[in-house]
C-alpha positions, 0 to 999 in steps of 0.5 A: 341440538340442531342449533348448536351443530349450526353455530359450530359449523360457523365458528369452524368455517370463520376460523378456516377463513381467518387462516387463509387471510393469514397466507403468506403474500406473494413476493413481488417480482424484482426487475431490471431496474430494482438490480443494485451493484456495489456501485451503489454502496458508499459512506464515509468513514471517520478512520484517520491516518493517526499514526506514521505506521498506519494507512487507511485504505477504504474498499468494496467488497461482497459476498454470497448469501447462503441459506438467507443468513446475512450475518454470515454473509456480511462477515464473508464480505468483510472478510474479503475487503480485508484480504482487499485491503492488506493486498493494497498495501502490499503493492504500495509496497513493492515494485510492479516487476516484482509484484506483477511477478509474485502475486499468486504467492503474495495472496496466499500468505496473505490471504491466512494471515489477514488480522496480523495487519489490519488495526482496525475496520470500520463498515460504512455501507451495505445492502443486499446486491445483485438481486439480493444474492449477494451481500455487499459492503463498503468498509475502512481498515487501518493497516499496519505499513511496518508489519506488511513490510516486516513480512515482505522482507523475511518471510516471503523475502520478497524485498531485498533487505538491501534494496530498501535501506538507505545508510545516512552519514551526518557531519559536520563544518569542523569547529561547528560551536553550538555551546550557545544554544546549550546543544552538542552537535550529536543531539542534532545528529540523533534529531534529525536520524530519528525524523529520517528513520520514523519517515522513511520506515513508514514508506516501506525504506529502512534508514540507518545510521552510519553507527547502526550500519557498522552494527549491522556488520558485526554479526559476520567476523569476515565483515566485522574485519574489513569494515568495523574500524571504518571511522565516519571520516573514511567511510566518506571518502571511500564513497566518494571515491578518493584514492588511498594516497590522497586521504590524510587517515589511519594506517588502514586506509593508507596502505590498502588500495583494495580497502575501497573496492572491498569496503563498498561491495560490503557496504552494497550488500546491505544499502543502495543508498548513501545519504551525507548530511552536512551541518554547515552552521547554526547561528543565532541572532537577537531575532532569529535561529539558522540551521544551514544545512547540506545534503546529498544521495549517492547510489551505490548499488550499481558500478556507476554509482555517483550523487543523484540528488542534492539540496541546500536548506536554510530554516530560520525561526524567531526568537526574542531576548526570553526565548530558549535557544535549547528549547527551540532547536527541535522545532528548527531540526524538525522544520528542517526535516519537512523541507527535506522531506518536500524537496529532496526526500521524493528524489531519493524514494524515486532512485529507490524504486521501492515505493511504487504506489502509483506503478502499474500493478496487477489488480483482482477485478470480477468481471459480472456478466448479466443476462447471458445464457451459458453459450454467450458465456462460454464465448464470453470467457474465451473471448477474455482469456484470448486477450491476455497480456503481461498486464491483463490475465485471465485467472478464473470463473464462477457460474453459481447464479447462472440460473438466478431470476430474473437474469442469470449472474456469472462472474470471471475473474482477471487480474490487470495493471491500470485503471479501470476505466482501461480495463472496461474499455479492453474488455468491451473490445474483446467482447465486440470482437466475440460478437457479443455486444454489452451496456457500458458498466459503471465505472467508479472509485473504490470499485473492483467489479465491472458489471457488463450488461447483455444489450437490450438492443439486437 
């Protein structure tokens, strides 16, 4: 028995050792250099801009992790690229002035309706950051430019309807013959309208037509009255200013002086811009097919008014004894309309100052603070919200990880208008200011956080 009691205390003891072989080991310590940033987060995505509608925009965005759930993490974090992502559009969309003036209202609507604008999303990157705090993401979406600008102009009616449409009259030589290459002019006209309008709608500008313009205005009988029986010919001169006696035209042009005055305030109620197409000639030899075409922009929005921009364009393309004149003119229409779109359609998106993607534009950056204990933090956030400007605001803070180990985390979040080396450099300035010295942060593409570093040197 004695025996048997001994081989059990064995067995017993054997199991007590094997189990606390199995202790869970010690997890190693994270250290300075092991502190990873979305800085350290790429890839390449394989989105392309397929379409004239959509704009691939690539951002970087993170999240907290809560309760060790990364999956819920990485949602979060996509979540917040898209949000990221649509705001881009927006500003490419708007002026800054109107912009920088609206964003608090823009990221609120925004914010709850980010799958009306996001055709598709792709993530490329990601990794636990900041001390695996955090997760972040390196992420593509596909926007859509016609439904963000649908919901600038009539929900938030932030973009003045007017301000961004552009009505194009396209004539021509009188007595222009085109039976020989087996087209009518209005088939060029309806070509090179649907090139303008599928172009400039995908810029956040709407081209009409002058038959659509007239359209437009039946809805109100007043107006219906005064400009429905505009003919394209009287419509020129009265955007050319001519005097009612000197135009050869209908009665209603002839005794009513006030029809221009009258006629102009109604049409600058729906275009800032007035484009006349004039098709000179289209001619045809044994080796090539000539579209002549001349084109000016007028302004008519502001009491001067006058033409801005004007271009002439010769397209040729060669033909041979078997080729369809008929079947080659969209091409000539559509190589034309590229020439346009190179040389004279930027001055025309310029004059119209809606398409400002390069424009100086309020933008959400986090602003990390590492390493610093509350009182530094607190000088810290005093230090920014003393350095506002129009183009730098100070909007909040967040201090969840200022405990986190091995170097506390807070974040402030701004707003500013430039580049983000500038907003480093002028946050840097407020902090020496403070006394408060810091690394220089990583500064690159795609980027929206700056991570500012407590000075290891005293």
């Amino acid at each position: 028995m004695k025996i048997k009691s001994i081989i059990v205390l064995i067995a017993v003891l054997s199991l007590f050792v094997v189990g606390c072989g199995k202790t869970k080991p010690t997890p190693k310590p994270v250290i300075e250099e092991d502190f990873l940033t979305l800085a350290d987060i790429s890839g390449r995505t394989s989105f392309e801009e397929d379409t004239p509608d959509v704009r691939v925009i690539k951002v970087k965005a993170k999240a907290l992790i809560k309760k060790d759930d990364i999956r819920l993490a990485k949602n979060s974090a996509l979540e917040n690229a898209g949000k990221m992502a649509v705001e881009a559009m927006v500003r490419e969309l708007m002026t800054s002035d109107d912009y920088n003036r609206r964003y608090e209202e823009i990221e609120r609507y925004f914010s709850k309706n980010i799958d009306e604008f996001v055709i598709d999303r792709q993530v490329v990157g990601e990794r636990k950051i900041y001390n695996d705090k955090y997760y972040g993401i390196s992420a593509a979406f596909k926007i859509s430019r016609q439904k963000t600008l649908v919901a600038l102009q009539k929900d938030l009616r932030l973009i003045d309807a007017s301000g961004s449409t552009m009505v194009t009259v396209i004539t021509s030589k009188k007595g222009l013959d085109l039976s020989s290459v087996g087209y009518k002019f209005q088939d060029i006209e309806d070509m090179l309208m649907n090139q303008m309008q599928t172009d400039l709608n995908q810029r956040g500008l709407r081209a009409m037509d002058f038959r659509n313009a007239v359209t437009a205005m039946q809805t109100d009988d007043k107006k219906r009255a005064e400009f429905a029986k505009l003919s394209k010919e009287q419509f020129m001169v009265m955007i050319a200013g001519s005097s009612a006696k000197n135009a050869a035209f209908d009665q209603q042009v002839k005794e009513a002086e006030d029809f221009y005055a009258t006629g102009l305030t109604l049409l600058r109620q729906m275009a800032k811009i007035v484009v006349e197409i004039n098709i000179l000639s289209l001619d045809k030899t044994d080796k090539a097919l000539v579209l002549g075409i001349d084109v000016t922009a007028k302004n008519i929005s502001t009491a001067t008014g006058g033409a801005f921009a004007h271009e002439t364009f010769n397209v040729a393309r060669r033909t041979g004894p078997n080729t369809s004149s008929a079947a080659m003119i969209t091409e000539l229409v559509r190589d034309t309309y590229q020439d346009m779109k190179n040389r004279f359609i930027p001055q025309v998106i310029k004059e119209m100052s809606t398409v400002d993607a390069t424009g100086n534009k309020l933008i959400r950056y986090e602003l990390v603070m590492k390493g610093f204990d509350s009182q530094e933090f607190r000088q810290i956030r005093k230090a920014v919200e003393g350095s506002q400007t129009d183009g730098f605001r100070y909007i909040d803070y967040d201090n969840t990880l200022k405990d986190a180990v091995p170097a506390s985390i807070n974040i402030v979040f701004v707003r500013y208008a430039g580049r983000l080396s500038s907003l480093a450099d002028t946050v840097l300035d407020a902090l020496d200011g403070a006394g408060i010295r810091t690394e220089d942060p990583i500064v690159a593409q795609d980027l929206t956080d700056l991570v500012f570093q407590k000075s290891k040197k005293e």
